[in-house]
VOFIPA-862022 format. One line per field, with one value per residue (C-alpha): x, y, z; residue in one letter; residue number from 1. Coordinates in steps of 0.2 Angstrom, whole numbers, plus 5000, padded with zeros to 4 digits. Layout:
east [X	...];
north [Y	...];
up [Z	...];
tiba [A	...];
guse [NUM	...];
This chain:
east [5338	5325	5307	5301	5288	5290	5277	5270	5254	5245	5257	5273	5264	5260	5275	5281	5278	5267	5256	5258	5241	5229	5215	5216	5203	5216	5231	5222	5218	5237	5242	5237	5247	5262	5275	5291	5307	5320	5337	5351	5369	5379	5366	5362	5344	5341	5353	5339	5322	5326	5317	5310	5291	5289	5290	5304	5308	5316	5309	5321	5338	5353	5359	5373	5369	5383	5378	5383	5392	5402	5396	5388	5378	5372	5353	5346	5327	5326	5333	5321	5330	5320	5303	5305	5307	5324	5331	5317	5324	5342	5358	5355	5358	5373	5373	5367	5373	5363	5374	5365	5347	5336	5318	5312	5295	5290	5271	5267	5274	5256	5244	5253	5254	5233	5229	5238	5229	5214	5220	5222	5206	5197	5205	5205	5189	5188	5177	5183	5173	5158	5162	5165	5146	5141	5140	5150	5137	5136	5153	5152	5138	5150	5166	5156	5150	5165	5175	5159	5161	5180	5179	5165	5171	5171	5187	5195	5212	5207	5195	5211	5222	5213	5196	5185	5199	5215	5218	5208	5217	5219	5209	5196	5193	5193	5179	5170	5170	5162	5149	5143	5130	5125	5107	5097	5090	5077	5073	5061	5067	5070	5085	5086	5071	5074	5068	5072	5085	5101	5102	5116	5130	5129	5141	5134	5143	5133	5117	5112	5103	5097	5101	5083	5078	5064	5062	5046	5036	5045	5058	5075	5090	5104	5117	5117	5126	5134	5144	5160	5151	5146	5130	5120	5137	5131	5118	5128	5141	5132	5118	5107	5091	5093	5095	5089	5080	5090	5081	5087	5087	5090	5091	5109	5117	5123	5132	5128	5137	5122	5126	5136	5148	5149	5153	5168	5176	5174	5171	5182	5199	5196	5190	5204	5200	5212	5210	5207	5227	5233	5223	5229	5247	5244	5236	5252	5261	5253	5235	5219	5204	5189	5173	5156	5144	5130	5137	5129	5135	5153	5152	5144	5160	5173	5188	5206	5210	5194	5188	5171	5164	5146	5144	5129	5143	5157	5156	5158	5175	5183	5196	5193	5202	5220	5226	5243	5236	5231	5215	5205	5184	5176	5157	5148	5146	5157	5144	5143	5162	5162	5151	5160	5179	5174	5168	5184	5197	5185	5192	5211	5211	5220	5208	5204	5190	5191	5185	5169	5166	5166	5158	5176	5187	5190	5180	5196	5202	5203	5188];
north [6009	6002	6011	6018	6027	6046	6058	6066	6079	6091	6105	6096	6094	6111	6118	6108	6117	6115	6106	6123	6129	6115	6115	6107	6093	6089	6090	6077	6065	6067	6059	6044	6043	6049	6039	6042	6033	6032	6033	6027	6038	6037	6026	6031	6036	6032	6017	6004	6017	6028	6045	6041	6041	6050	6067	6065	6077	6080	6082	6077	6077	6082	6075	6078	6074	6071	6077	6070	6085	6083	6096	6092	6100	6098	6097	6102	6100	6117	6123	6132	6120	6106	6113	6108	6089	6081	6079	6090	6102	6099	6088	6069	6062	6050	6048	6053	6050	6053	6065	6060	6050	6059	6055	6057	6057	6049	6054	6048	6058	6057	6057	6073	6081	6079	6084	6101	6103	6103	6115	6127	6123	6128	6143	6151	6151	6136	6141	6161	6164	6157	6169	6183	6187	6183	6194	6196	6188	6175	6170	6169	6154	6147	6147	6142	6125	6121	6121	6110	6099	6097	6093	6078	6060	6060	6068	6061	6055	6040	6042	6050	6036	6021	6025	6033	6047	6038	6035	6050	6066	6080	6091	6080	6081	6098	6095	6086	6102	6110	6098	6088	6093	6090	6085	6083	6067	6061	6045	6034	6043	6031	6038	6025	6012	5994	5994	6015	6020	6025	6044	6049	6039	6045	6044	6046	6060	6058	6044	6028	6018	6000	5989	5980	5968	5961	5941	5933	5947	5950	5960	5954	5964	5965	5978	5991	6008	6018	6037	6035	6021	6024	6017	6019	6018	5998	6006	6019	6010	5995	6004	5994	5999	5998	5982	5986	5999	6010	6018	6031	6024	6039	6058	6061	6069	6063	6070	6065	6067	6066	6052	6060	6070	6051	6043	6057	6062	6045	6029	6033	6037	6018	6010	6003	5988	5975	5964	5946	5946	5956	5951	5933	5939	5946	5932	5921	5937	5932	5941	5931	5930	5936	5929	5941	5930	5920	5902	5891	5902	5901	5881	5881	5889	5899	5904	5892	5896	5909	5913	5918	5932	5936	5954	5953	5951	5960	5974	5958	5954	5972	5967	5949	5948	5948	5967	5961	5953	5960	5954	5953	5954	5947	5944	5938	5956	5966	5976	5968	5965	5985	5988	5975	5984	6000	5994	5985	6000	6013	6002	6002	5984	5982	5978	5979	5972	5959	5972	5964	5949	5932	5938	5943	5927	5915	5901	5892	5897	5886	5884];
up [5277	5290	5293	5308	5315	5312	5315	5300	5300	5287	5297	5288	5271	5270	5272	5256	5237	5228	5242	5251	5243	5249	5260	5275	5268	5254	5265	5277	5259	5255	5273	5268	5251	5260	5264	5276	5277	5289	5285	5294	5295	5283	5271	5254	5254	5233	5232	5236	5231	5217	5213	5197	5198	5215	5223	5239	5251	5265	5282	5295	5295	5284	5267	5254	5237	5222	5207	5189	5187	5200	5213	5231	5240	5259	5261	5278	5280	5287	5271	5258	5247	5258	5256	5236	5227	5229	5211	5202	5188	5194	5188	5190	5208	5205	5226	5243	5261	5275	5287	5300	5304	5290	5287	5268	5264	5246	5237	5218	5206	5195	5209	5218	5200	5198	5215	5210	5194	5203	5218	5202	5195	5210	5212	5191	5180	5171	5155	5154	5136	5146	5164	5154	5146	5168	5181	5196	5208	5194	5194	5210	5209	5196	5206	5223	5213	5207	5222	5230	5215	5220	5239	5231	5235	5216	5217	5232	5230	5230	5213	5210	5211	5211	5205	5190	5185	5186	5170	5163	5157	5165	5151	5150	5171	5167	5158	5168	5182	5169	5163	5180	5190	5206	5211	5227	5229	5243	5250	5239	5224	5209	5200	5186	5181	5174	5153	5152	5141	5148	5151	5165	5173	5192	5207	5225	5235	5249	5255	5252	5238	5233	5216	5212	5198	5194	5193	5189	5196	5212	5213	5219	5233	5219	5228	5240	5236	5248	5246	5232	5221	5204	5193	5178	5167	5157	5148	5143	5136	5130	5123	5129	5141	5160	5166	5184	5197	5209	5222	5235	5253	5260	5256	5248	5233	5218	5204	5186	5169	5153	5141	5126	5140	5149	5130	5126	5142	5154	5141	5126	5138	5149	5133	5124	5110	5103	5088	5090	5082	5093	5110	5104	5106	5121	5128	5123	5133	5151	5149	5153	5141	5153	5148	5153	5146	5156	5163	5148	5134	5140	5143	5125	5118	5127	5123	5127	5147	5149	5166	5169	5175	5172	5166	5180	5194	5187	5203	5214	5206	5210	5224	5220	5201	5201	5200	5194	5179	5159	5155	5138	5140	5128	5124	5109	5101	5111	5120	5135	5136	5132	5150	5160	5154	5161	5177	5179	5172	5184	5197	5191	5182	5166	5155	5139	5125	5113	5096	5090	5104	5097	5081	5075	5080	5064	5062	5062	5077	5095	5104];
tiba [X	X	X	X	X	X	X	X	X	X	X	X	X	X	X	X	X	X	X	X	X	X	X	X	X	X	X	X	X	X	X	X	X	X	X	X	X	X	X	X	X	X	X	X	X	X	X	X	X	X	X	X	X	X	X	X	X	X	X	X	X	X	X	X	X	X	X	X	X	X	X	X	X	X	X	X	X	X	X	X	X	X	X	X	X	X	X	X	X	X	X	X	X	X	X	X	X	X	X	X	X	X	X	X	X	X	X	X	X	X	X	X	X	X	X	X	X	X	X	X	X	X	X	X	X	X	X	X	X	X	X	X	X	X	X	X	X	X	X	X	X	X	X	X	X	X	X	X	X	X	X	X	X	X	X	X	X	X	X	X	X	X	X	X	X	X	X	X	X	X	X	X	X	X	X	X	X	X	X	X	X	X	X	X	X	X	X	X	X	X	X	X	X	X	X	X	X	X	X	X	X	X	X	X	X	X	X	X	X	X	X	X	X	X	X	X	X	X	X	X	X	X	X	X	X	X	X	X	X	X	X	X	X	X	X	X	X	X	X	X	X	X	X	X	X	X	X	X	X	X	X	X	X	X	X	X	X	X	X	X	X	X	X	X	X	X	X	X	X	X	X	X	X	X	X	X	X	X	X	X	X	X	X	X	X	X	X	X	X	X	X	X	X	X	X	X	X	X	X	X	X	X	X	X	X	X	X	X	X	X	X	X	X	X	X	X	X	X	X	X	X	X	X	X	X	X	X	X	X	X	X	X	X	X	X	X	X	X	X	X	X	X	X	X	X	X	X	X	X	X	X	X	X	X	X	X	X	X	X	X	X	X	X	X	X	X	X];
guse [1	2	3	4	5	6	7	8	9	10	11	12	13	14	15	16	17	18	19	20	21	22	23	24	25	26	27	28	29	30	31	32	33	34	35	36	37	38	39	40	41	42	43	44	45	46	47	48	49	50	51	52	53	54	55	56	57	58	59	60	61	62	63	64	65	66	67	68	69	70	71	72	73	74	75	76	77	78	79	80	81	82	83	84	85	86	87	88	89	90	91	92	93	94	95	96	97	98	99	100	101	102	103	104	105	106	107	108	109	110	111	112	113	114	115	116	117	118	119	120	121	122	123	124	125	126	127	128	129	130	131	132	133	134	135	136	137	138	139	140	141	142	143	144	145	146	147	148	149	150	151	152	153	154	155	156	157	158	159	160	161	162	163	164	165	166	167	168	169	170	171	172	173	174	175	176	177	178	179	180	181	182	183	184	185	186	187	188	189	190	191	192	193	194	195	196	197	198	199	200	201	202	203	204	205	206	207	208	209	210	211	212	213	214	215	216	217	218	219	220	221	222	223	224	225	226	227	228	229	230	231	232	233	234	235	236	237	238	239	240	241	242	243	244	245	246	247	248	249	250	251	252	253	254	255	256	257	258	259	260	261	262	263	264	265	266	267	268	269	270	271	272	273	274	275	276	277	278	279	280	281	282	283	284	285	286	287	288	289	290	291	292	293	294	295	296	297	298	299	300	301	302	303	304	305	306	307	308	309	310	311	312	313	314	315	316	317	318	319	320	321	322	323	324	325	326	327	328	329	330	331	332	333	334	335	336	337	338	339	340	341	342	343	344	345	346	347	348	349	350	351	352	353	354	355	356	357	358	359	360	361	362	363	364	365	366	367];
């Protein structure tokens, strides 16, 4: 099998099912998750890439396929056989030979499998109890937002696959349709103050805006936010007030998600916490203890083989951190451990929190 270049367009994706009911916009996202391969005459397509995982179909070529119980059957891509997964809801593939130069393309079982939940939410009534008591012109309002909601950069394919929502469930993003709300924001706007209490975790769908701190009476550049990044979510989770300013630098939206709806359908999905005991183990396994605390606390006593990471520059590690690796955040109480993991897991790291920081770890153990 060798790859080359073949040309795929939204026009070949949506003559495949289920993708056959996406927009254009979605079909366009779904490009760039799609991969094609080339297979040579006489090759087995699956002998060196299986099926497990992905969604494979044929779009150029011929193939035969052997079956574990014995039958065969000649796959043509312009067969309504084609326009369907290779292997979905039949009999094991045991082989395949390519009859002559075929081109399969491959999309991620999970990914494809979310992108179609939500092409279904967008086009049935999400809260029915709710829509029944509404009029028609209200329905209307309600179905218009949520299709608005669902061409947001909050639920690109990328927040999809990499982002926010990977790892959620697909009730719980149901949910969230239901329970965001978008909001018109101007330039000079301050959405979040440093010292208020947290209130809304936001994402900005569209427009710009500035991270400020103040330090010794003046206030400090921190981060600059662009369409697609998220804020507001430490004080949420740490419960602690708001550790800096962001201010809008130009007009834009944003779509925000109030603090107990944040807690139960975002935080407690990403937020997985291990016992000192078994953090330990897994720590023997290959993980890597991730200290958030300032500089000085963690020279005063870190944990054996911690790296640190400042809970201040956590975003600065996203891309930087090793993606292959487990790691373990701790902090002294948990909380700021708790803030730094959910940044981390938003991103797609796999992270997880050390229960109760350095307050649970025996006074016996390493330092």
């Amino acid at each position: 099998m060798q790859a080359m270049t073949y040309a795929l367009d939204i026009k070949i994706l949506a003559g495949l099912e289920p993708i056959s009911s996406f927009g254009p916009a979605r079909l366009r996202e779904l490009l760039d998750y799609s991969h094609i391969e080339t297979v040579i005459k006489g090759k087995d397509p699956f002998k060196a890439h299986g099926l497990q995982g992905q969604s494979v179909y044929l779009v150029d070529g011929e193939v035969e396929l052997t079956y574990r119980d014995g039958n065969k059957v000649i796959v043509s891509a312009q067969s309504e056989w084609a326009k369907h997964p290779l292997g979905k809801r039949q009999p094991d593939i045991v082989s395949a030979a390519a009859l002559r130069e075929s081109h399969l393309l491959r999309i991620d079982d999970e990914l494809l499998d979310r992108m179609v939940t939500l092409d279904q939410f967008s086009q049935h009534d999400l809260d029915a109890p709710r829509l029944a008591a509404t009029g028609q012109e209200e329905r209307a309002d309600v179905s218009a937002s949520v299709k608005r909601l669902l061409s947001s950069s909050m639920f690109s394919a990328d927040n999809l696959k990499n982002g926010p929502l990977a790892h959620l469930p697909m009730t719980n993003i149901s949910a969230l349709l239901q329970r965001i709300e978008a909001v018109a924001v101007w330039s000079g706007d301050i959405i979040i103050r440093e010292g208020d209490e947290g209130d809304y975790y936001y994402l900005i769908d569209s427009g710009r805006a500035q991270v400020t701190r103040r330090v010794g009476g003046m206030v400090i550049p921190l981060a600059d936010l662009k369409a697609g990044d998220v804020f507001g979510e430490e004080a949420l989770v740490s419960g602690a007030r708001r550790n800096a300013t962001v201010t809008m630098k130009s007009n834009g939206v944003l779509l925000r998600l109030g603090r107990q709806d944040f807690l139960s359908l975002l935080q407690e999905p990403l937020l997985h916490k291990l016992s000192y005991e078994r953090a330990g183990q897994a720590v023997a396994q290959g993980a890597v203890w991730l200290d958030v605390r300032n500089p000085p606390e963690y020279r005063y006593d870190k944990l054996p083989g911690a790296m640190n990471v400042p809970l201040n520059d956590i975003r600065n590690a996203v891309g930087v951190l090793d993606r292959s690796k487990r790691y373990i955040a701790y902090c002294q109480s948990g909380r700021r451990s708790a803030a730094a993991a959910f940044i981390l897991a938003q991103a797609g790291y796999d992270v997880q929190v050390l229960d109760g920081g350095l307050w649970s770890v025996p006074k016996s153990a390493p330092q």
